[in-house]
C-alpha positions as CSV (number, residue, x, y, z in Angstrom):
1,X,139.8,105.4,10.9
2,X,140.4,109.4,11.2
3,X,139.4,111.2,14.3
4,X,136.4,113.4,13.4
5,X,137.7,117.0,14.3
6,X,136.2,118.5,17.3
7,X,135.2,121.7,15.8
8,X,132.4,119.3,13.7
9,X,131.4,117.9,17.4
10,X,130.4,121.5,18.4
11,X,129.1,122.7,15.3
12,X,126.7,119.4,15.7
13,X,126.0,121.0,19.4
14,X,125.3,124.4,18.0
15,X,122.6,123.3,15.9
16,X,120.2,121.9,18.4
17,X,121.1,124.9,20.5
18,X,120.4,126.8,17.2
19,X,117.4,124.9,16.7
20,X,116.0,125.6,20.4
21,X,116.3,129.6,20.3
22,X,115.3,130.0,16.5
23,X,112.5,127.0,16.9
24,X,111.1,128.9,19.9
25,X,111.3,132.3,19.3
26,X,110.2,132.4,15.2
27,X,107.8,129.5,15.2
28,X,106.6,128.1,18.7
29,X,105.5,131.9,20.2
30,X,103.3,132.4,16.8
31,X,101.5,129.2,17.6
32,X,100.9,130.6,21.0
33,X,99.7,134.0,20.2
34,X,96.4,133.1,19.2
35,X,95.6,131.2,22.5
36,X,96.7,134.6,24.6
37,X,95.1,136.9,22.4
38,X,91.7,135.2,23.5
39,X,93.6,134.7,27.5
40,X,94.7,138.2,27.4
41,X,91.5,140.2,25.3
42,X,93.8,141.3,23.1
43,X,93.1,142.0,19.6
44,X,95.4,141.0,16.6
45,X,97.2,144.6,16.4
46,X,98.2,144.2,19.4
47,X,99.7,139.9,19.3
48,X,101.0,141.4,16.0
49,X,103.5,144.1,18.4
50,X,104.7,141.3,20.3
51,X,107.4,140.0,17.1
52,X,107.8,143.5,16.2
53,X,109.2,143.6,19.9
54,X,111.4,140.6,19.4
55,X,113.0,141.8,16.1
56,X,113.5,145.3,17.4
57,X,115.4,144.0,20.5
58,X,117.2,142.0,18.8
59,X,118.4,144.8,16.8
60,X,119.5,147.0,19.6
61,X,121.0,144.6,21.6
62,X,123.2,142.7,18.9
63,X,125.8,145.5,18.8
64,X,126.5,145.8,22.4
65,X,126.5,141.7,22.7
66,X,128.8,141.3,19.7
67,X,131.6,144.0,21.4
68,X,131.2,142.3,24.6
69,X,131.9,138.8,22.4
70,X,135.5,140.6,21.4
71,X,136.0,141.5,25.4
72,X,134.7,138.6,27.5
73,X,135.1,134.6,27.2
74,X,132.4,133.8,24.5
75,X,131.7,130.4,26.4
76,X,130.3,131.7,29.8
77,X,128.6,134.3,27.9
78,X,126.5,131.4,25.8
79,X,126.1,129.7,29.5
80,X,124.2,132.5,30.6
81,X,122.3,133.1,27.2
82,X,121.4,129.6,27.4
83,X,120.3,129.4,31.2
84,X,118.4,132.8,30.4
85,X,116.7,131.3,27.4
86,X,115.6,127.9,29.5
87,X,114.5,130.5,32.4
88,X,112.3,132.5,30.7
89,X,110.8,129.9,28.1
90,X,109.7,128.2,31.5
91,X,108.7,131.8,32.8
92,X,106.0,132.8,30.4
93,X,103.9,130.7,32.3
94,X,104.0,133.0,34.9
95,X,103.1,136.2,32.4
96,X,100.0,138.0,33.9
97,X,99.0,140.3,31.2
98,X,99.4,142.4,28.0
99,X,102.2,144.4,29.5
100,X,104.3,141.6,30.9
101,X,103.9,139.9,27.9
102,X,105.9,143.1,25.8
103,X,108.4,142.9,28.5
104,X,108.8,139.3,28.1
105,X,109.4,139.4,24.6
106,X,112.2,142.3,25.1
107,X,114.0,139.7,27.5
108,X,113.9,136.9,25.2
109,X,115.2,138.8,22.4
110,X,118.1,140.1,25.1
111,X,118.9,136.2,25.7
112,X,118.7,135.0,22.2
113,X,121.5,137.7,21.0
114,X,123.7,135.8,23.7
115,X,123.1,132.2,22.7
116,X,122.2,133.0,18.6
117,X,123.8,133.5,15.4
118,X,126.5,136.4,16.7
119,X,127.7,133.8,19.1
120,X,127.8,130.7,17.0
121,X,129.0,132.5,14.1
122,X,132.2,134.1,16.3
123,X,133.0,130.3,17.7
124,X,132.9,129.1,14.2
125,X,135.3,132.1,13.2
126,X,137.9,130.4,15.9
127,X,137.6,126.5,14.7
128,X,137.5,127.0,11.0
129,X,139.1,128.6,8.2
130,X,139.1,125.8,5.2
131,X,135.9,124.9,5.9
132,X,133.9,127.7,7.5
133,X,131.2,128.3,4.9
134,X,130.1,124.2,5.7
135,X,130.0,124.7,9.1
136,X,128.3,127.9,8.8
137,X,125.8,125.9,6.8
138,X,125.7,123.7,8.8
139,X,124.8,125.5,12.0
140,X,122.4,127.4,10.2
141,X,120.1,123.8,9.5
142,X,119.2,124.3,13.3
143,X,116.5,127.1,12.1
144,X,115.1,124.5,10.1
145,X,115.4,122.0,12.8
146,X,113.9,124.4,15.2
147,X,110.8,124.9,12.7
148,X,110.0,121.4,12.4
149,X,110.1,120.8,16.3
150,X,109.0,123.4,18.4
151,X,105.8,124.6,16.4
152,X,104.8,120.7,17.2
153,X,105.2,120.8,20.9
154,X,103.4,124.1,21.4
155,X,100.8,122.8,19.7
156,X,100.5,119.7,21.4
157,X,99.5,121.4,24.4
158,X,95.8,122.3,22.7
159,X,94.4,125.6,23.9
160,X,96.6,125.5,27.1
161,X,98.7,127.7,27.1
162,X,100.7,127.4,30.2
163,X,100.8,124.1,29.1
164,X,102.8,124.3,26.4
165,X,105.1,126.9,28.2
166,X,106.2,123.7,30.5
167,X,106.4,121.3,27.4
168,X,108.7,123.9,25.2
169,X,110.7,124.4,28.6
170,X,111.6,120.5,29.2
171,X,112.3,120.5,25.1
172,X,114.3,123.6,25.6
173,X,116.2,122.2,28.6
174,X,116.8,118.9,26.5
175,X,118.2,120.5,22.9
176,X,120.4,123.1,25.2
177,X,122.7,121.7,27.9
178,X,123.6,118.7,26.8
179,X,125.6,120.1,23.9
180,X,126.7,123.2,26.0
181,X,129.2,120.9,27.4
182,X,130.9,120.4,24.1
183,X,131.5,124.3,23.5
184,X,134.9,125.5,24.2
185,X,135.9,128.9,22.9
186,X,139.4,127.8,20.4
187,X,140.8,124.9,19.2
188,X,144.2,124.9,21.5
189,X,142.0,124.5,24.7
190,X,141.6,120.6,23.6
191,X,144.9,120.6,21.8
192,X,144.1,121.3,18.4
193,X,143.9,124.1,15.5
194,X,141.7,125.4,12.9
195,X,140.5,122.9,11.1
196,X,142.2,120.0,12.7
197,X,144.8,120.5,10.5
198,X,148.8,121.5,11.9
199,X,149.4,125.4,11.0
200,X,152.7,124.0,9.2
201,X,150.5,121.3,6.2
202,X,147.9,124.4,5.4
203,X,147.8,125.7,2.3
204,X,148.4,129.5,2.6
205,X,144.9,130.7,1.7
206,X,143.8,129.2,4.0
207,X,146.0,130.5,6.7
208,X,144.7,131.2,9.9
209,X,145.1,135.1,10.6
210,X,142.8,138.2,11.4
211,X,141.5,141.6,10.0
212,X,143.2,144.5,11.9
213,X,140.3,146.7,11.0
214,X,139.1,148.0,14.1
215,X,135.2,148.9,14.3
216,X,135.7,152.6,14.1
217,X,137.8,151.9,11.0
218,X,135.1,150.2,9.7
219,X,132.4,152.4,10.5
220,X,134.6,155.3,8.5
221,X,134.4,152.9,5.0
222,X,132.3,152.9,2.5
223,X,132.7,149.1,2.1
224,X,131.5,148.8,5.3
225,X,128.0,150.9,3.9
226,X,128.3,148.4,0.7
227,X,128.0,144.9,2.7
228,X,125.2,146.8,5.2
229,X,123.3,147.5,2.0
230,X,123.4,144.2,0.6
231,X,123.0,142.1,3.5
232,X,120.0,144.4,4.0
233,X,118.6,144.2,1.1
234,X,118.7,140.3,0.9
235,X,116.9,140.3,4.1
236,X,114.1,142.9,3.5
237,X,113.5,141.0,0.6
238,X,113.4,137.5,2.8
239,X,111.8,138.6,5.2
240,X,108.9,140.4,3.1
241,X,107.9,137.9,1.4
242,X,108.3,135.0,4.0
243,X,105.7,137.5,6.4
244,X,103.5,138.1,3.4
245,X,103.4,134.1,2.0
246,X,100.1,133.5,2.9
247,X,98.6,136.6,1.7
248,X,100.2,136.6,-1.6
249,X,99.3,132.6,-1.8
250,X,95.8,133.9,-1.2
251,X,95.6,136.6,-3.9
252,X,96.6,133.8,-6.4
253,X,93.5,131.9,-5.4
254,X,95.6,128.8,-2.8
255,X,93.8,127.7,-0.1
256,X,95.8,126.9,3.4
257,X,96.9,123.5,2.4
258,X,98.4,124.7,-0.7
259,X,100.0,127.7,0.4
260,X,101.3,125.5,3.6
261,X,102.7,123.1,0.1
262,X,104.9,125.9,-1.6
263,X,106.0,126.7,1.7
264,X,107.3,123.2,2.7
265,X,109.2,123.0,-1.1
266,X,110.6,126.4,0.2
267,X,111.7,125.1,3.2
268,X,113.0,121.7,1.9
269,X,115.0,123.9,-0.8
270,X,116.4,126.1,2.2
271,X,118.4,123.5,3.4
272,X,120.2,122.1,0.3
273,X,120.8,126.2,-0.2
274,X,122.6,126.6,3.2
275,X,124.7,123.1,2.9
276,X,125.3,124.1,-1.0
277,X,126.1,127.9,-0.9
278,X,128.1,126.9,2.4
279,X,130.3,124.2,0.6
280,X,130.8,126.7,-2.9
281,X,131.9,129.5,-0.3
282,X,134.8,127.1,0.7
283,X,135.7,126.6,-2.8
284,X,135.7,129.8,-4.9
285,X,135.8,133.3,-4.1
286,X,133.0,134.6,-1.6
287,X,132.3,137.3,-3.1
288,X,131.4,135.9,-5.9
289,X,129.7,133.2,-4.5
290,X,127.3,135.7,-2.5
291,X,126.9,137.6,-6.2
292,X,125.7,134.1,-7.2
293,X,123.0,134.0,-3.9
294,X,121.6,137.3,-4.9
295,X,121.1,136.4,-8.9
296,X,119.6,133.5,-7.4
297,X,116.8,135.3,-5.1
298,X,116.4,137.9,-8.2
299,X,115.3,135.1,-10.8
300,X,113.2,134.0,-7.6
301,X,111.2,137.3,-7.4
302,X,111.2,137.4,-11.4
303,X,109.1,134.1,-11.5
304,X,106.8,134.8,-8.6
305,X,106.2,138.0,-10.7
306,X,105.5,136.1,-13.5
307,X,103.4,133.4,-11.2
308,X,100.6,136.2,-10.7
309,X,99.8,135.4,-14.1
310,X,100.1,131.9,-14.0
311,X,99.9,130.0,-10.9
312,X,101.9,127.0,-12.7
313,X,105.3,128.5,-11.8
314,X,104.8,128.7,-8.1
315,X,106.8,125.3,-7.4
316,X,109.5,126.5,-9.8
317,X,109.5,129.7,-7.7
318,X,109.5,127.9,-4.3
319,X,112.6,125.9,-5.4
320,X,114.6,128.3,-7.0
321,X,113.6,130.9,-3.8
322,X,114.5,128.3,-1.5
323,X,117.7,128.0,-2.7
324,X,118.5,131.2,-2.7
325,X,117.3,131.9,0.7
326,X,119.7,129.2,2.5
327,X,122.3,130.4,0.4
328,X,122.5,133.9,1.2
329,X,121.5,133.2,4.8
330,X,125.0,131.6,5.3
331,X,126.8,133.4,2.6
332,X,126.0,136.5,4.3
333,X,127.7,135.4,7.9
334,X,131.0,133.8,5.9
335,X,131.6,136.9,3.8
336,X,131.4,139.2,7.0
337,X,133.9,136.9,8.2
338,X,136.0,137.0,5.8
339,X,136.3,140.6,5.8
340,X,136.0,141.5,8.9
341,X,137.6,138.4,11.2
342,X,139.9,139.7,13.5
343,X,139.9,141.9,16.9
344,X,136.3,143.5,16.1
345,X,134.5,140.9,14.9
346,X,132.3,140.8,17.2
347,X,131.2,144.2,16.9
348,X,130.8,144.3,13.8
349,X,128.9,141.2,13.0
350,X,126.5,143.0,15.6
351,X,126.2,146.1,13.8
352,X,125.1,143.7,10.4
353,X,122.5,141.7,12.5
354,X,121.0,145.2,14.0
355,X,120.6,146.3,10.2
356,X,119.7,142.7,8.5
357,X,116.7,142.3,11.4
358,X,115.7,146.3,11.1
359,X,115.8,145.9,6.9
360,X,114.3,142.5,7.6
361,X,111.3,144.2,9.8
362,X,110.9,146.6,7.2
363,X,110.4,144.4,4.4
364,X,107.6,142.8,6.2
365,X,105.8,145.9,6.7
366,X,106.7,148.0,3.9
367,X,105.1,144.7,1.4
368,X,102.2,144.8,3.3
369,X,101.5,148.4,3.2
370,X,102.4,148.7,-0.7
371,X,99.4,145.7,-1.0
372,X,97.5,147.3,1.0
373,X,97.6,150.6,-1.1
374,X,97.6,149.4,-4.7
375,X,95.8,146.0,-3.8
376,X,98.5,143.6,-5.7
377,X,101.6,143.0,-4.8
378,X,103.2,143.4,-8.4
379,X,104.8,146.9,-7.2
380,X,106.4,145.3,-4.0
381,X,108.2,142.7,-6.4
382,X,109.3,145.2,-8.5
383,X,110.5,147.3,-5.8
384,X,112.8,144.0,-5.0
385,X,114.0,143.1,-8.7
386,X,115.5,146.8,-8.3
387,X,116.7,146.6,-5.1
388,X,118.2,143.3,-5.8
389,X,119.8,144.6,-8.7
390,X,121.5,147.3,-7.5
391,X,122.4,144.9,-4.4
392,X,124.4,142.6,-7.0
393,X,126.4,146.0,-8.5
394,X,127.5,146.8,-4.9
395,X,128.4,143.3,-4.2
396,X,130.8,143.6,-6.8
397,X,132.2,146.9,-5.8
398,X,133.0,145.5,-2.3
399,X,136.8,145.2,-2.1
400,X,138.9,143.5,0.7
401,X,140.3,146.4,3.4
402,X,143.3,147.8,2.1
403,X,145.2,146.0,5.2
404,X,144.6,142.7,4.1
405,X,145.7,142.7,0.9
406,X,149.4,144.0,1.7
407,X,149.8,141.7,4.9
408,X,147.7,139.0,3.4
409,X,145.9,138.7,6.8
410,X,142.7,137.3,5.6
411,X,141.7,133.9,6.4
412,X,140.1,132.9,2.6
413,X,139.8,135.2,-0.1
414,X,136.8,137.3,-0.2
């Protein structure tokens, strides 16, 4: 029987790891809100600043952490993002008021930029080449993961709190470690290589090798400003809608259960997209297969358009959106790779999460505002067909640093 390469082994790690931060941070703190809103006095304007805090932390950080992932040893770094992370999900039992609460948040958001998708995504840069959309894909299930799970144990703590602080901290503790002592930062430190496979049987597009486009390089290219604009837009238009479900469910007449029904085909749909688009990206040209991601979320937004007329093409919509979402949620990481693997990774995958989580923040509020001013959300949808349109043309126009293509230094074709 073959050995199973080690590489799979940590990818398997990563995605309870995943699951933990994403599961905690995205889904377990909303369930919490409500209960410290009534602890706290707050009112909902000010729970709703508490993401917004999050996101925007994430964001700033992500560029420093990602340069430091290019300069320090990327495995103590997740150690300490992961003790952080356990630390402080056990700490917000401690949170006294309003204003520790913000500053909470900021920290979290510092520790999951350590132990998250820059991280995971630069290990997985190291171990693969042949197949590094699938494990990208792969990884990426832990979001799911994370969603079913940790909204659960919050809220099995009822209206305590504190409570469920300590539960999410022991479930934390148990999804983390364990597979923290299955990460190691290359293949040669347990004697092996990209892929499992011997440098000397792989076929040569699949080469191992590295950009030598440094990050001020590629701040100075426009191509650079062409994947920033589509990754953007593919998250401000994920983003936007995933914040605004339930009140575009509502203005089509769906209770709660229904709206939580389209949601869960979404969500089912989201993980055939990410193992799908992951296993294409491995296969044909990236760039083309991320072309494919964004047609897909564009006939997505075409048929919820068409679903404000007539509620029957919500499930269509939910599948087709789901698939589209998973896919361009790890076609987007792959295709940075592919262009930008090398020396300033790191960096640079930092500077595309800062923008994907700003254009992903705005999204969210710039839906909500257009429904709130026009009452419908027909102009926010035709705001994304454009953007998405325009997102598919520079797609296309994206063309592989001039380096690469005479030394031939990039790992799969892009």
């Amino acid at each position: 029987m073959k050995k199973i390469y080690y590489g799979w082994w940590m990818v398997l790690g990563m995605v309870f790891m995943y699951a933990a931060t994403n599961g905690i941070a995205m889904y377990a703190f909303s369930v919490m809100r409500p209960l410290q809103i009534k602890a706290f006095g707050l009112d909902p304007q000010s729970a709703a600043f508490l993401p917004t805090i999050l996101f925007v932390t994430v964001a700033l950080v992500s560029p420093f952490a990602g340069r430091l992932f290019d300069r320090l040893d990327t495995r103590r770094m997740i150690i300490g993002g992961t003790f952080a992370i356990i630390a402080l999900t056990f700490g917000q039992v401690l949170v006294p008021n309003y204003g520790a609460l913000i500053a909470y948040y900021a920290l979290f958001g510092t520790a999951m930029t350590f132990v998250g998708i820059i991280s995971f995504m630069y290990l997985i840069n190291h171990w693969f080449n042949k197949h590094r959309g699938l494990a990208a894909g792969v990884l990426l299930l832990g979001s799911s993961l994370g969603g079913i799970v940790f909204p659960k144990i919050a809220a099995s703590a009822g209206p305590d709190w504190q409570q469920a602080c300590i539960r999410l901290g022991v479930a934390c503790a148990v999804f983390m470690l364990p597979p923290l002592l299955l990460i190691k930062n290359r293949p040669s430190d347990v004697g092996s290589y990209p892929d499992g496979i011997d440098p000397a049987n792989v076929e040569a597009k699949y080469a191992a090798g590295g950009s030598n486009i440094t990050l001020k390089q590629a701040l100075a290219s426009p191509t650079f400003y062409l994947v920033l604009f589509v990754t953007g837009v593919l998250w401000f238009c994920i983003n936007g809608y995933i914040q605004n479900h339930g009140f575009i469910m509502k203005d089509l007449g769906l209770d709660a259960p229904a709206a939580a029904k389209v949601l869960g085909v979404f969500s089912s749909m989201a993980i055939l997209g990410k193992l799908l688009f992951g296993y294409l990206s491995d296969k044909f040209d990236r760039k083309y297969i991320m072309v494919l991601s964004i047609i897909t979320m564009t006939a997505s937004v075409f048929m919820l358009q068409n679903a404000l007329q007539d509620s029957a093409l919500l499930t269509p919509f939910a599948l087709v959106f789901g698939l589209g979402f998973g896919g361009a949620f790890t076609i987007i990481q792959v295709w940075v790779s592919d262009i930008y693997a090398g020396r300033s990774f790191g960096a640079i995958l930092g500077i595309v999460t800062m923008v994907d989580t700003l254009a992903g923040s705005a999204g969210m509020i710039t839906l909500g505002s257009m429904r709130k001013a026009s009452d419908s959300y027909a102009g926010s949808l035709n705001l994304l067909l454009i953007l998405c349109g325009i997102a598919i043309v520079s797609a296309f126009l994206v063309r592989k640093p001039a380096s690469q293509v005479a030394t031939g230094t990039l790992p799969v074709n892009a």
